[in-house]
C-alpha positions as CSV (number, residue, x, y, z in Angstrom):
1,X,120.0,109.5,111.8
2,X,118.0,109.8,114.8
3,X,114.4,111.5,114.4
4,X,111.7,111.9,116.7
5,X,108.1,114.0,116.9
6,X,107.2,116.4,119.6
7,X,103.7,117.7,120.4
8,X,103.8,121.1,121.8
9,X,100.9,123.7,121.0
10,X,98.6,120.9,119.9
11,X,100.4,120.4,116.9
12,X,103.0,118.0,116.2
13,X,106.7,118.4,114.4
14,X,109.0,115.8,112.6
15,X,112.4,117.2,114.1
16,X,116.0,115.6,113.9
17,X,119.1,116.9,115.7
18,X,120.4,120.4,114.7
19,X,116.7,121.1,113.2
20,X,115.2,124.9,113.3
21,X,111.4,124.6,114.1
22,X,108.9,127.6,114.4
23,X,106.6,126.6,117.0
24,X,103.5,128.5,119.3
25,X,104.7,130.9,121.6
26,X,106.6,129.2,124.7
27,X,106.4,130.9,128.1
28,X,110.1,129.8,129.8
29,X,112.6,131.8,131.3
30,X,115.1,129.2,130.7
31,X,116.5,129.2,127.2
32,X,116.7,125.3,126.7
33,X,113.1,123.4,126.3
34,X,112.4,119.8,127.2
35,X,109.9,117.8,125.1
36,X,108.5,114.5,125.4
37,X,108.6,112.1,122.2
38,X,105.3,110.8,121.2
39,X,108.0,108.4,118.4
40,X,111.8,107.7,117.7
41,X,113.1,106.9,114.3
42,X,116.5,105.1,114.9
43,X,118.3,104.7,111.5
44,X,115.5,101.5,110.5
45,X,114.3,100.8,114.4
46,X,110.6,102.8,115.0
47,X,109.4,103.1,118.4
48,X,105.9,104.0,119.2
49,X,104.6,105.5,122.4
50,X,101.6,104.7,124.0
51,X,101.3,107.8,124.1
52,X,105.1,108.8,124.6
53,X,108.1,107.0,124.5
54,X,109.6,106.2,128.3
55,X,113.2,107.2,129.0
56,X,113.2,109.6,125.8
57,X,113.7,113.1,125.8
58,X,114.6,116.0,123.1
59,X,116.3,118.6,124.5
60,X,115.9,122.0,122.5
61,X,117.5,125.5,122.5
62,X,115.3,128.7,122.4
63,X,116.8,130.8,120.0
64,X,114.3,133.8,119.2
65,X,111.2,133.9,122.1
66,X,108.9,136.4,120.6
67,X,108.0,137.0,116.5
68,X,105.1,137.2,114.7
69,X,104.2,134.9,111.7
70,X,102.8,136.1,108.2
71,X,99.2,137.8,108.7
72,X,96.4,134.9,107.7
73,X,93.4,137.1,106.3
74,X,90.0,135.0,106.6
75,X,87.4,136.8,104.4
76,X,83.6,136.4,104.5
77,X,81.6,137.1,101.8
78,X,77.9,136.8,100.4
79,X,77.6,138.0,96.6
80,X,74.5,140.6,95.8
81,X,73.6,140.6,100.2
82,X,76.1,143.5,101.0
83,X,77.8,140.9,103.3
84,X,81.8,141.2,103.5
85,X,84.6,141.1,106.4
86,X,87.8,140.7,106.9
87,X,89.4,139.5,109.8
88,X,93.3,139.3,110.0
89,X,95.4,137.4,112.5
90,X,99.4,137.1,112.9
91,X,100.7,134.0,115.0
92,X,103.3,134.4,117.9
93,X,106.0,132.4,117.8
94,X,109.3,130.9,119.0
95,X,112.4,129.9,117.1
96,X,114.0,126.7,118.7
97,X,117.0,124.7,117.7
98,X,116.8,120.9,118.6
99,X,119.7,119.7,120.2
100,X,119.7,116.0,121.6
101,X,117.5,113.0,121.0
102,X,117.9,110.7,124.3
């Protein structure tokens, strides 16, 4: 089985073919996504890039552009100093479906 990890959004993602992976919002009007591999796992053969892979790309299909995560509340709070917030934030994100590993 062929894996490989992407970077997109400064974050990086373990994917294999036929994988569903949330990721940050992508801005393309196309609705399949090139990524660069940054390493292929090839059944027991590793290859790491310095820092991608040459000749190696993972082609992926957008298949929901525009959701929002779960809300992440970040509170703040002093005990006995009348000190307390809460902030609240909810991620955009993209549904894509990997499709090759070349």
């Amino acid at each position: 089985m062929k894996k490989a990890v992407i970077s997109t959004g400064s974050k990086q993602y373990l994917v294999s073919e036929g994988d569903l992976v949330d990721v940050e919002l992508l801005h393309s009007k196309e609705k399949t996504v090139n990524f660069d591999a940054l390493l292929v796992i090839n059944d027991d053969k590793t290859v790491v890039g310095t820092p991608l892979v040459e000749g190696t790309k993972v082609s992926a299909e957008i298949i929901e552009e525009n959701f929002k995560d779960d809300k992440v509340t970040a509170i703040r709070y002093k005990a006995k100093k009348r000190v307390h917030k809460v902030h609240g934030h909810r991620q955009q994100l993209t549904k894509i479906k990997i499709k090759t590993i070349k």
